[in-house]
Backbone as ProteinMPNN parsed JSONL, in Angstrom:
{"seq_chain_A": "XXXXXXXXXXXXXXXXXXXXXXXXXXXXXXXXXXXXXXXXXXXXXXXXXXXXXXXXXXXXXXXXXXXXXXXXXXXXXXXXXXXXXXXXXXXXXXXXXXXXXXXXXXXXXXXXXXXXXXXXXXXXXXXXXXXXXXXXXXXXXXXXXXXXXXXXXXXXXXXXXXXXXXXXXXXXXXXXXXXXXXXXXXXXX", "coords_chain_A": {"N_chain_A": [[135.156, 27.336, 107.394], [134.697, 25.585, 110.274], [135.521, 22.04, 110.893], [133.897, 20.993, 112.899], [131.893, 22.721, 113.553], [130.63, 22.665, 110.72], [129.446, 19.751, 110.706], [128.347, 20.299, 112.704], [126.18, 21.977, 111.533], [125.37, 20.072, 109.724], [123.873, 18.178, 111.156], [121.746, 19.896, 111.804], [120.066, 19.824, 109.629], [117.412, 18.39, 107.398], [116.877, 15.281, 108.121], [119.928, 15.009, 108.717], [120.819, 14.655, 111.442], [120.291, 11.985, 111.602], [122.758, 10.39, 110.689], [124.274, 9.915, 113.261], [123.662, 7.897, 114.034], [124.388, 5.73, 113.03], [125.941, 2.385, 112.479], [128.118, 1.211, 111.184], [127.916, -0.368, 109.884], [127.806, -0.957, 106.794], [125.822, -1.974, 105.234], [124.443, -0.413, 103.69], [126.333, 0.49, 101.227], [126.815, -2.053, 100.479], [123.804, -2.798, 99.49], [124.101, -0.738, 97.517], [123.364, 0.23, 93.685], [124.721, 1.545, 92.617], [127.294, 2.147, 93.755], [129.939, 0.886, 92.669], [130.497, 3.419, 90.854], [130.976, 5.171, 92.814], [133.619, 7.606, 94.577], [133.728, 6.959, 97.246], [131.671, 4.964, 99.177], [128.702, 4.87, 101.212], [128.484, 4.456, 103.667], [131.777, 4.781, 104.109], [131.303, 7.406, 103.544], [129.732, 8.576, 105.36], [131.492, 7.892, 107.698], [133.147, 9.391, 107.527], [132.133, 12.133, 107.403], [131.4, 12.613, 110.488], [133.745, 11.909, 111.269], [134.601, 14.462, 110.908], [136.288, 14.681, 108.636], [135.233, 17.151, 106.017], [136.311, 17.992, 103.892], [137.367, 15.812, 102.273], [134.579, 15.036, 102.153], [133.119, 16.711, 100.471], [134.927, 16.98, 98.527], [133.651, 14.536, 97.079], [132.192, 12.18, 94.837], [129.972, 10.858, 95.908], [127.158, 11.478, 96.549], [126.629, 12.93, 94.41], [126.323, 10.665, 92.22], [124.61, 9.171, 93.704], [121.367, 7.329, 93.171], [119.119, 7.534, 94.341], [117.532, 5.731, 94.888], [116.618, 4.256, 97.141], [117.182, 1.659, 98.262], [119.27, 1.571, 99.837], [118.286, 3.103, 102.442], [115.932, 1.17, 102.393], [116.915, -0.7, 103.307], [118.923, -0.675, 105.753], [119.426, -1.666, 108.91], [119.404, 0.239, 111.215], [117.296, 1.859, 110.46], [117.952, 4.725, 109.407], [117.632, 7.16, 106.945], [118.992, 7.324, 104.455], [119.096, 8.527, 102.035], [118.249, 10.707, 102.37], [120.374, 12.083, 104.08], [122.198, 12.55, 102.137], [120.938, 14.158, 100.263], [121.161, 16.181, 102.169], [124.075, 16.973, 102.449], [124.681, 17.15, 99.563], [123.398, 19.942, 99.339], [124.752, 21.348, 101.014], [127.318, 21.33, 99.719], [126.459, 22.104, 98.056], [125.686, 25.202, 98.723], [128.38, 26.455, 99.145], [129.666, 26.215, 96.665], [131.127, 23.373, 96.065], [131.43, 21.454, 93.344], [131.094, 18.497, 91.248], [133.325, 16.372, 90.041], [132.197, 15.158, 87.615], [128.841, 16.268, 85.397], [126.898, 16.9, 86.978], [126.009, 18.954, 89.116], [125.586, 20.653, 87.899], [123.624, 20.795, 86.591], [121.397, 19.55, 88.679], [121.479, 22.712, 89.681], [120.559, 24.35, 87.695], [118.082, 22.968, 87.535], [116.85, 23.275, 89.333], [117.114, 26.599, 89.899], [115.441, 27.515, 87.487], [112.909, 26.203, 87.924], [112.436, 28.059, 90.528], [112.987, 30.481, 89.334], [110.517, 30.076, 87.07], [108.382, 28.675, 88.486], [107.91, 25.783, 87.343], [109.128, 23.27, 85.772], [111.242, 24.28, 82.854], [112.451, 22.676, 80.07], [113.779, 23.84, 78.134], [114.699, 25.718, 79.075], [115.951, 25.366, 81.359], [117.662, 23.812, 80.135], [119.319, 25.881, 79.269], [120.526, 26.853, 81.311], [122.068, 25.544, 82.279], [124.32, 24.356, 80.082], [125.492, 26.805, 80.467], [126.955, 26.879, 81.715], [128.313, 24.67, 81.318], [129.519, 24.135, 78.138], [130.533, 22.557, 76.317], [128.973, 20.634, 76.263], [126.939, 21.316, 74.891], [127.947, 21.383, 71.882], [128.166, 18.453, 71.837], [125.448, 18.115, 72.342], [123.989, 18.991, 70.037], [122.889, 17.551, 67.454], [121.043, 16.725, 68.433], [119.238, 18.363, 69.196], [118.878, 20.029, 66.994], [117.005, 18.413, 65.639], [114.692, 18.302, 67.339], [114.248, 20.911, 67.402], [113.432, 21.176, 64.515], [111.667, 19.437, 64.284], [109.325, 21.127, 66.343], [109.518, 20.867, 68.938], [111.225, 22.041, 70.467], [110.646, 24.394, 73.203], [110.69, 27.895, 73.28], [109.439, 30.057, 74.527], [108.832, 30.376, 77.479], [105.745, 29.732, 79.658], [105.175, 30.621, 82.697], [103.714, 30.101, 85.672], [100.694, 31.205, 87.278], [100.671, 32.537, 88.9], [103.964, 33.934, 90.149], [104.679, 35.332, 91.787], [103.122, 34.399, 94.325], [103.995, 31.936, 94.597], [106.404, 32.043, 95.015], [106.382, 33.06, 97.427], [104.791, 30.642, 98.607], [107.416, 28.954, 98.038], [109.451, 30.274, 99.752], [108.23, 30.398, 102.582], [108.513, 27.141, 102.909], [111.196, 26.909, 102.964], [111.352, 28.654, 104.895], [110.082, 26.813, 107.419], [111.555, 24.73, 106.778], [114.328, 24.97, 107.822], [113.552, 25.83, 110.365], [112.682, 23.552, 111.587], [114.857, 21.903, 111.282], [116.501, 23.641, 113.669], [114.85, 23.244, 115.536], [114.91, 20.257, 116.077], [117.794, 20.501, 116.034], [117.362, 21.953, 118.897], [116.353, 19.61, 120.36], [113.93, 19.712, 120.363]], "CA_chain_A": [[134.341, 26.901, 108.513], [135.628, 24.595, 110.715], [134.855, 20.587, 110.929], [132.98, 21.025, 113.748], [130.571, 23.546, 112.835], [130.004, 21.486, 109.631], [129.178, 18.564, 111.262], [126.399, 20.664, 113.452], [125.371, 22.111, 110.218], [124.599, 18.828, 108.986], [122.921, 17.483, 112.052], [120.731, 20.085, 111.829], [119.512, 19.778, 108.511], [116.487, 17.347, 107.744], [117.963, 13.297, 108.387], [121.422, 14.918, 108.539], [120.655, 14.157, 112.799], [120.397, 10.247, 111.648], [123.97, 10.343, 110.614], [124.949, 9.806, 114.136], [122.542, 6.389, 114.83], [125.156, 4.757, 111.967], [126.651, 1.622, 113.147], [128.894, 1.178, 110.131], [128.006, -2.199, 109.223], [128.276, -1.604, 105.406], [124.463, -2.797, 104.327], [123.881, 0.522, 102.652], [127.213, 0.259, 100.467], [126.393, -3.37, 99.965], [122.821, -2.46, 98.947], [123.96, 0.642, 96.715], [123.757, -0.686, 92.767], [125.629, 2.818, 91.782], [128.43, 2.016, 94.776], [131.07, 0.937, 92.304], [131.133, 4.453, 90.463], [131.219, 6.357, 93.538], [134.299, 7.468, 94.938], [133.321, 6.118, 98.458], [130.15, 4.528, 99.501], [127.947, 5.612, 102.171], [129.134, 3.925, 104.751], [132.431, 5.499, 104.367], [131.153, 9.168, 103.321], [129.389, 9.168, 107.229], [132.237, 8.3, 108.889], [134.415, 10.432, 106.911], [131.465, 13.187, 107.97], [131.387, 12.29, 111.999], [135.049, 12.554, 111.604], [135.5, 15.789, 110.632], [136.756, 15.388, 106.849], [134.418, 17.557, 104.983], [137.254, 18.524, 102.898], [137.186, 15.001, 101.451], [133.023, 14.234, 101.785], [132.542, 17.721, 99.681], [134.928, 16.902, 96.91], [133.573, 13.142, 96.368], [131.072, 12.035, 93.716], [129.28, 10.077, 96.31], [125.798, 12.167, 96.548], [126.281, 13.185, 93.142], [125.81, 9.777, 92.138], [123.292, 8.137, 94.428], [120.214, 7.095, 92.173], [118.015, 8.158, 95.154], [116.499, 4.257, 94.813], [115.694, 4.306, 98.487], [117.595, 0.424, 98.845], [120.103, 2.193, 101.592], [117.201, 3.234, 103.112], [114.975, 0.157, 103.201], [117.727, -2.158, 104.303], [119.789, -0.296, 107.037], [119.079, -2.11, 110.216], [118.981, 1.285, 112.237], [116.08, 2.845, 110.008], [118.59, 5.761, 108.508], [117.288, 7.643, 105.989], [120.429, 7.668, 104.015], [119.257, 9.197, 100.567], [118.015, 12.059, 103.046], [121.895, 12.738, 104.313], [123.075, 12.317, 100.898], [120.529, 15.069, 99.562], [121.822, 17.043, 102.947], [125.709, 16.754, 102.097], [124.534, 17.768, 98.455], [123.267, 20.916, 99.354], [125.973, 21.74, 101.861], [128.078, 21.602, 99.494], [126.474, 23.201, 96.84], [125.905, 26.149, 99.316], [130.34, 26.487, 99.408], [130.322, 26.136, 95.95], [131.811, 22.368, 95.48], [131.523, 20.496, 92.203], [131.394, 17.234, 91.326], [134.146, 15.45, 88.453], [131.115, 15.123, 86.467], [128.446, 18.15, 85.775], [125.678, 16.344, 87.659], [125.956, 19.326, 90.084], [125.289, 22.098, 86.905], [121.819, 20.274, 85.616], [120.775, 19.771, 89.565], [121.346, 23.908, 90.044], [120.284, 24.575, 86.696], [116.786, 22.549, 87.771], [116.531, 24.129, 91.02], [116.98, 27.685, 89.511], [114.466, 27.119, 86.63], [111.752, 25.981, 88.948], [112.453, 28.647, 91.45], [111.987, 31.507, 88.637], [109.121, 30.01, 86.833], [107.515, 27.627, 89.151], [107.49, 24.838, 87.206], [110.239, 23.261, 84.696], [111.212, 24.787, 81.402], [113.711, 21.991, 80.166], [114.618, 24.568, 77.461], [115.333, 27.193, 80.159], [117.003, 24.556, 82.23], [119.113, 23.154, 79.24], [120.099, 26.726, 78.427], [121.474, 27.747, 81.982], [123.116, 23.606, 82.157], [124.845, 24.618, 78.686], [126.347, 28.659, 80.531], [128.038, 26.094, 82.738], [129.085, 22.801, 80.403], [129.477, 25.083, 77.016], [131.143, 21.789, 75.099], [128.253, 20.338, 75.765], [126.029, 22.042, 73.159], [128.373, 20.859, 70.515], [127.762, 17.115, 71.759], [124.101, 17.582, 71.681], [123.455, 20.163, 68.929], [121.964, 17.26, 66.413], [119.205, 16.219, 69.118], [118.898, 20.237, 69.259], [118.418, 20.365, 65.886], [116.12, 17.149, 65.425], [114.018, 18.823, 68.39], [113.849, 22.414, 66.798], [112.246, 20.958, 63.275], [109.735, 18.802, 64.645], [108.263, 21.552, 66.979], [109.302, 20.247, 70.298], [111.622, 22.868, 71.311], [109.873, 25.495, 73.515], [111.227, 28.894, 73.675], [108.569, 31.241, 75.707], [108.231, 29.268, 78.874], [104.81, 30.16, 80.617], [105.168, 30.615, 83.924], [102.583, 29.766, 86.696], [99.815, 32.293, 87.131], [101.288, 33.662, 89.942], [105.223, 32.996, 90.464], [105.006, 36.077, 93.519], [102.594, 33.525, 94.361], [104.664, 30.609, 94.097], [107.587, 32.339, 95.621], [106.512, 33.295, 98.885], [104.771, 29.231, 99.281], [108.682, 28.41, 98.408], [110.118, 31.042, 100.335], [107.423, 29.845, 103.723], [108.503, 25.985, 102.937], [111.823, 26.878, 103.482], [111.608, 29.018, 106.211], [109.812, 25.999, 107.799], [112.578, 23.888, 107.111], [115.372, 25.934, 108.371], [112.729, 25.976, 111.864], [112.057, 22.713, 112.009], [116.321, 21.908, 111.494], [116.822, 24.469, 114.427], [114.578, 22.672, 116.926], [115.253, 19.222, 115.831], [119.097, 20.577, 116.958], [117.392, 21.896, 120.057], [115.963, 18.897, 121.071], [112.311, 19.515, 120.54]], "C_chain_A": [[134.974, 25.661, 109.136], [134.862, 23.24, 110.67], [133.73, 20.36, 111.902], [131.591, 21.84, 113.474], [130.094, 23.179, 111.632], [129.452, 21.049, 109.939], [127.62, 19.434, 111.672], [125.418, 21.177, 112.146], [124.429, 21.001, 109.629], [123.653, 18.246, 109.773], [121.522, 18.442, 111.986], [119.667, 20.131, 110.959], [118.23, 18.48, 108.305], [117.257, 16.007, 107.753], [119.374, 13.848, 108.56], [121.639, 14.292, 110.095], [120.716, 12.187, 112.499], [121.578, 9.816, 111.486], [124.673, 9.842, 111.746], [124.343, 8.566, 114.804], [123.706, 5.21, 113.786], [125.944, 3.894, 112.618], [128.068, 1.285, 112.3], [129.018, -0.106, 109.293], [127.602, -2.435, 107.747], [126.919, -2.087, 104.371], [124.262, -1.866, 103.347], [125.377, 0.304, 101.467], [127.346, -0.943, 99.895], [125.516, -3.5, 98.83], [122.899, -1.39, 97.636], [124.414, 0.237, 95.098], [125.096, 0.75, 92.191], [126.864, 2.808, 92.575], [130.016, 1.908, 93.939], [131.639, 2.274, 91.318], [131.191, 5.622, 91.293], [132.755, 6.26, 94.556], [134.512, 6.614, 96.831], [131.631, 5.981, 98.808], [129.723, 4.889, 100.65], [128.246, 5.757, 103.316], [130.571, 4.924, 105.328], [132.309, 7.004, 104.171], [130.68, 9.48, 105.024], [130.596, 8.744, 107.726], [133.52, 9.186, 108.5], [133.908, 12.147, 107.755], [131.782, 13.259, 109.467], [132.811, 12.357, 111.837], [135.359, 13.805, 111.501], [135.67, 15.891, 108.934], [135.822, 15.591, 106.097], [135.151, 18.096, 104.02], [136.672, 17.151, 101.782], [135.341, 14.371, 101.126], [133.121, 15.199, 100.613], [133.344, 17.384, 98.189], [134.699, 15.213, 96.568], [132.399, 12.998, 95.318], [130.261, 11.416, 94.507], [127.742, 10.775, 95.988], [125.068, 12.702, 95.816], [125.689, 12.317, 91.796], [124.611, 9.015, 92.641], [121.95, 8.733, 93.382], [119.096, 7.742, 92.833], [117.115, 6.818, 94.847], [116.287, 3.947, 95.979], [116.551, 2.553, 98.861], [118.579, 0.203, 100.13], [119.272, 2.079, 102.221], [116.533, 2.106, 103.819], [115.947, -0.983, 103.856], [118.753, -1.642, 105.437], [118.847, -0.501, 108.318], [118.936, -1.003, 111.29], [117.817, 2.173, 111.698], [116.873, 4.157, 109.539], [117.903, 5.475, 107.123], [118.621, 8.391, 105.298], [120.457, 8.527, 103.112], [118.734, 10.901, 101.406], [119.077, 12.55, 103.394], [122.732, 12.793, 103.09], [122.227, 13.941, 100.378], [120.816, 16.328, 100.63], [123.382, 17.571, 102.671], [125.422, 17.526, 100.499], [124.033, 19.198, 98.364], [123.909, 21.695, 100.33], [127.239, 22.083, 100.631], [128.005, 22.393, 98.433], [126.259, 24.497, 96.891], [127.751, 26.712, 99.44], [130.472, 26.318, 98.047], [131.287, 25.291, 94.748], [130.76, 21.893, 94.119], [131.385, 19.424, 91.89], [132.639, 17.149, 89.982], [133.138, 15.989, 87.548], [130.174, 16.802, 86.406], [127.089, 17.534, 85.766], [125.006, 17.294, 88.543], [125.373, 20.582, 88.955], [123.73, 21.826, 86.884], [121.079, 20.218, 87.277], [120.418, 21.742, 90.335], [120.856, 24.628, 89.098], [118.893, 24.501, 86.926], [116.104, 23.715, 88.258], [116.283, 25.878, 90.513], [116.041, 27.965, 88.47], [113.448, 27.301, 87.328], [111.365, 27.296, 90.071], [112.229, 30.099, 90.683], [110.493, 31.575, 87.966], [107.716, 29.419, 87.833], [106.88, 26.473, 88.686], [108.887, 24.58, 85.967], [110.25, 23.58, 83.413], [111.952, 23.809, 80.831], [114.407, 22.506, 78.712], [115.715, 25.407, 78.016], [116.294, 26.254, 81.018], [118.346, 24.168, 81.083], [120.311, 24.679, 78.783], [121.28, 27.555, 80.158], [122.365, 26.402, 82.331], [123.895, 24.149, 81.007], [126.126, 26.185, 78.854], [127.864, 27.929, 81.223], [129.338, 24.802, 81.905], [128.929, 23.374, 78.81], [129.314, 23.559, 75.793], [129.922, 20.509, 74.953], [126.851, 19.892, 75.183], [126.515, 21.153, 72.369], [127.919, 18.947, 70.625], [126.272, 16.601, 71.377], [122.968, 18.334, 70.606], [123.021, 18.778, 67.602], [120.516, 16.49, 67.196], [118.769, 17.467, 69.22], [117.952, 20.643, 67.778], [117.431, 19.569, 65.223], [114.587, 17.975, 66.085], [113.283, 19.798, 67.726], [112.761, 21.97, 65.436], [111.323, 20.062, 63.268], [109.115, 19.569, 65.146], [108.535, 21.456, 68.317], [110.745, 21.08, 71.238], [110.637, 24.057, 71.875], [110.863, 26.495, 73.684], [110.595, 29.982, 74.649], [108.355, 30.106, 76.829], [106.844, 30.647, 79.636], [104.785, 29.855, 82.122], [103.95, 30.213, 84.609], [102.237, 31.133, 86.939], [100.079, 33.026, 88.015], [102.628, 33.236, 90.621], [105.035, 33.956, 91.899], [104.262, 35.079, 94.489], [103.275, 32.449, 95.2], [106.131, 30.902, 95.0], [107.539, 32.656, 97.531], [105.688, 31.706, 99.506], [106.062, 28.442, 99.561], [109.611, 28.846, 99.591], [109.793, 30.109, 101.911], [108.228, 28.144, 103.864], [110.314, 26.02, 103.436], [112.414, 27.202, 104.767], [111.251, 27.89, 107.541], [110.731, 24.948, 108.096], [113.649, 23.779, 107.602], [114.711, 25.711, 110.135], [112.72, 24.95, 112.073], [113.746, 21.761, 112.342], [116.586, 22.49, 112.791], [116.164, 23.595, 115.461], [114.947, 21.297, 117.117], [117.297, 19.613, 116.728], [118.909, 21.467, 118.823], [116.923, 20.858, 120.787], [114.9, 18.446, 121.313], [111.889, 18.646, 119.911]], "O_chain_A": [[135.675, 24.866, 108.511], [133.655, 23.262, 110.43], [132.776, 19.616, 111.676], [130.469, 21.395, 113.232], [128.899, 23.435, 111.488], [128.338, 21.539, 109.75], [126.461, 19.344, 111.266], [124.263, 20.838, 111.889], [123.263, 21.011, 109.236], [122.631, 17.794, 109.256], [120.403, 17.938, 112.086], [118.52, 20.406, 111.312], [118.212, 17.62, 109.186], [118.382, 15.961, 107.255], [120.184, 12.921, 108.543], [122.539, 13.457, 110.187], [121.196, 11.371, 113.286], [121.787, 8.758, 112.078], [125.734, 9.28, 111.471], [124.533, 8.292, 115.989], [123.686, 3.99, 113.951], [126.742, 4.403, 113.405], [129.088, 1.115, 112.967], [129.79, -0.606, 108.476], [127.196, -3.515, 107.318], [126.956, -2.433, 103.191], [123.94, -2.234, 102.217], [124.906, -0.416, 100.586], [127.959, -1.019, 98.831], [125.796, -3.948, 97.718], [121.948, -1.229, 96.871], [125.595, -0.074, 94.946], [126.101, 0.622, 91.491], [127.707, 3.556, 92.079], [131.016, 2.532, 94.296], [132.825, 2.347, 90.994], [131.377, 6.767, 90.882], [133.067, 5.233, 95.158], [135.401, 5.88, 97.263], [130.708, 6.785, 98.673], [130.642, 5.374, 101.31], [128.315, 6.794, 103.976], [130.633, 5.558, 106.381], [133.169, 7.765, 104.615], [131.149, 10.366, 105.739], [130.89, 9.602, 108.558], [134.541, 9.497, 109.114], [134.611, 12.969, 108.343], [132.592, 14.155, 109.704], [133.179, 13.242, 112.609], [136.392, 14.248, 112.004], [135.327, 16.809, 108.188], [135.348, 14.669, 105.434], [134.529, 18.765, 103.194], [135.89, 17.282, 100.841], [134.958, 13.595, 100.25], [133.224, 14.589, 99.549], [132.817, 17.439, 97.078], [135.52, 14.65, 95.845], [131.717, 14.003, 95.116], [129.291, 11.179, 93.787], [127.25, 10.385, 94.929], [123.875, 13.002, 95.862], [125.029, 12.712, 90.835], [123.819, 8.362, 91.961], [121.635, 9.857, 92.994], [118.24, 8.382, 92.222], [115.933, 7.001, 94.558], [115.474, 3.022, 95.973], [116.398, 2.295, 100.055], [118.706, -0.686, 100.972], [119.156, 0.995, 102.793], [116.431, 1.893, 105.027], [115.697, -1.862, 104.681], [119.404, -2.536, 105.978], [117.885, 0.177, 108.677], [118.322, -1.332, 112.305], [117.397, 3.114, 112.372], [115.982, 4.908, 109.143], [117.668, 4.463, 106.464], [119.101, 9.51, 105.482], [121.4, 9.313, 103.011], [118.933, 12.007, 100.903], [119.088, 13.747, 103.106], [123.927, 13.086, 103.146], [122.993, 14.872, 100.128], [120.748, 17.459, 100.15], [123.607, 18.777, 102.766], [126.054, 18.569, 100.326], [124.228, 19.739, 97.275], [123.505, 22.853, 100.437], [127.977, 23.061, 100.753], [128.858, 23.113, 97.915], [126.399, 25.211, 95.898], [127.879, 27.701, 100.162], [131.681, 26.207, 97.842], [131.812, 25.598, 93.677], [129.538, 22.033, 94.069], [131.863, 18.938, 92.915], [132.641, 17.978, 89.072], [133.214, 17.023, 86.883], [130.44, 17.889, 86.919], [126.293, 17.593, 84.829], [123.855, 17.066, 88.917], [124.655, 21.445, 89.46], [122.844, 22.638, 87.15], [120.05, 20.892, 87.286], [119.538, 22.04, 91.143], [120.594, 25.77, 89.475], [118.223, 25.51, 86.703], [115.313, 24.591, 87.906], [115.194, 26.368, 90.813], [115.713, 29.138, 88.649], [112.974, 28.43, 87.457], [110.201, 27.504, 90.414], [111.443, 30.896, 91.196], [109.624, 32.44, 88.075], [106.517, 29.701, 87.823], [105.819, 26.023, 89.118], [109.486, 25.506, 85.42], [109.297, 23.208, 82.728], [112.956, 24.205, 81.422], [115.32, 21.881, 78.171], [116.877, 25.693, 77.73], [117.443, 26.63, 81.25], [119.566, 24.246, 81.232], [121.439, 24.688, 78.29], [122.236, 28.331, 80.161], [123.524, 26.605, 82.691], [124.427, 24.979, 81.745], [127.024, 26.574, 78.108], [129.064, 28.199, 81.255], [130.499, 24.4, 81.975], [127.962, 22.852, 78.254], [128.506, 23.405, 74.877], [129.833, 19.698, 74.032], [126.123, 18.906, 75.058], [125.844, 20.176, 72.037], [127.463, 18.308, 69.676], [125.845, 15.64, 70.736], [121.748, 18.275, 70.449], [122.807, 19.369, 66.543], [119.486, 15.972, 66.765], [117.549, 17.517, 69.375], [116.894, 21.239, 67.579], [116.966, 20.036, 64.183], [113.593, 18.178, 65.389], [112.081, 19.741, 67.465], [111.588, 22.333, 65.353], [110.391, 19.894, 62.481], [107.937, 19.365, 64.851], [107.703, 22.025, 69.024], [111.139, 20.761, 72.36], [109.897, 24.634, 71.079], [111.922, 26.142, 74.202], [111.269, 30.653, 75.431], [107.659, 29.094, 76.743], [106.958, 31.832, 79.948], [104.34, 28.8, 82.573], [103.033, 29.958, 83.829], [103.025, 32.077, 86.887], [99.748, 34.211, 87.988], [102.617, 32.374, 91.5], [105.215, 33.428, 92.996], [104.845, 34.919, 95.561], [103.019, 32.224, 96.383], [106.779, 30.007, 95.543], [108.345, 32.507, 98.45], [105.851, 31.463, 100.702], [106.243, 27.668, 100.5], [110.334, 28.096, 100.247], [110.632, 29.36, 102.41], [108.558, 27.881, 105.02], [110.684, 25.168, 104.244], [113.284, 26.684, 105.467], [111.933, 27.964, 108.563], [110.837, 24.353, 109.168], [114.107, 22.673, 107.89], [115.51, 25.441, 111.032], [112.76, 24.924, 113.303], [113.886, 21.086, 113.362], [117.13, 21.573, 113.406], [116.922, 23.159, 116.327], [115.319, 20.991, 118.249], [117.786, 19.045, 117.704], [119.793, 21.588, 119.671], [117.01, 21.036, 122.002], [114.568, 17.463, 121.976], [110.687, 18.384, 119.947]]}, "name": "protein", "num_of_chains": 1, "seq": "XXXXXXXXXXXXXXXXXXXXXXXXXXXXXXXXXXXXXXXXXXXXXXXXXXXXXXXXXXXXXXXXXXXXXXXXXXXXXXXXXXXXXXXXXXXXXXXXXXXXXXXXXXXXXXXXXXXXXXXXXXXXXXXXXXXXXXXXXXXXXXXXXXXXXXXXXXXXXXXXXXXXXXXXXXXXXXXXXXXXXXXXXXXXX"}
C-alpha cells in the first residue's frame, strides 16, 4: 500500500485526524516516562507518519510501549489525543501483520481474540494462545504455572457470557459504528 493511502488510513481512524494539528514541539516526548525505551518518541513517530515512512513507524516499538498514562495527552498544547494515534498506528499495523522486538504485540492479540470468542477474559485461554506464539515462554513461567495449578487458581473451562451471539453482534455493531464514524470524520461531517 502506498504512503499515501496509509496516511489517509490513519486520518481516518478515531484521533488518527489529530495527527495533522501536531506542531512538533516535543512536550509529549518530554512528558513520556517510557520515552527512553522506545525506539522514537512521539513526536518523532508523527512526523515520521505525515511523512510518509510507515515502513519505519510500523517496525518501531513506539506504540508497543506507550503505558497509555494519558501525560502526552494532558500536556500537548494543541489538545492531541496522542495515546489515541498510538492505539491507531497499533492496530494498523497489527492489521499488515507487523511485530514488535518484544511480544507485547502476541499478549495484546492474544487479549483481543480471547475476549472476542468468549466475551469476557479467560487469562488461561489468553495465556494459552500468548504461549502458540512465544513457546519459550512456557518454560520461563512453568513454576508460576505450576504454583497456580496446586493451589486451585488455574481455570481450565472458561464460561462464557450467556449469550456470546449476543455479545458478538453488540461487538460486531460497535465496530461497524466506528469504521462510519472514521468515514465521515474523513468526509468532513
Amino acid at each position: 500500500m502506498e504512503a499515501r493511502e496509509l496516511l489517509k488510513e490513519l486520518l481516518k481512524m478515531p484521533g488518527g485526524d489529530q495527527i495533522l494539528k501536531c506542531i512538533q514541539c516535543g512536550t509529549c516526548t518530554g512528558s513520556c516516562p517510557m520515552a527512553p525505551a522506545m525506539d522514537y518518541g512521539p513526536r518523532k513517530l508523527f512526523a515520521m507518519a505525515k511523512g510518509g515512512d510507515f515502513r519505519e513507524v510500523f517496525d518501531a516499538n513506539t506504540y508497543w510501549i506507550c503505558a497509555s498514562c494519558y501525560f502526552c495527552t494532558v500536556r500537548c498544547p494543541r489538545g492531541i489525543k496522542i495515546t489515541d494515534i498510538m492505539y491507531a498506528l497499533k492496530r494498523m499495523a497489527v492489521a499488515r501483520g507487523y511485530a514488535p522486538k518484544e511480544k507485547a504485540a502476541y499478549m495484546y492479540q492474544a487479549f483481543k481474540d480471547t475476549v472476542d470468542d468468549y466475551g469476557r477474559l479467560s487469562e488461561a485461554k489468553m495465556m494459552q494462545r500468548y504461549l502458540m506464539k512465544a513457546p519459550f515462554d512456557a518454560l520461563k513461567n512453568a513454576s508460576l504455572g505450576l504454583r497456580l495449578l496446586a493451589k486451585g487458581r488455574m481455570e481450565f473451562k472458561v464460561e462464557p457470557v450467556k449469550d456470546v451471539a449476543a455479545f458478538k453482534r453488540v461487538l460486531e455493531k460497535a465496530r461497524e459504528l466506528g469504521r462510519t464514524s472514521r468515514n465521515q470524520g474523513a468526509l468532513g461531517s
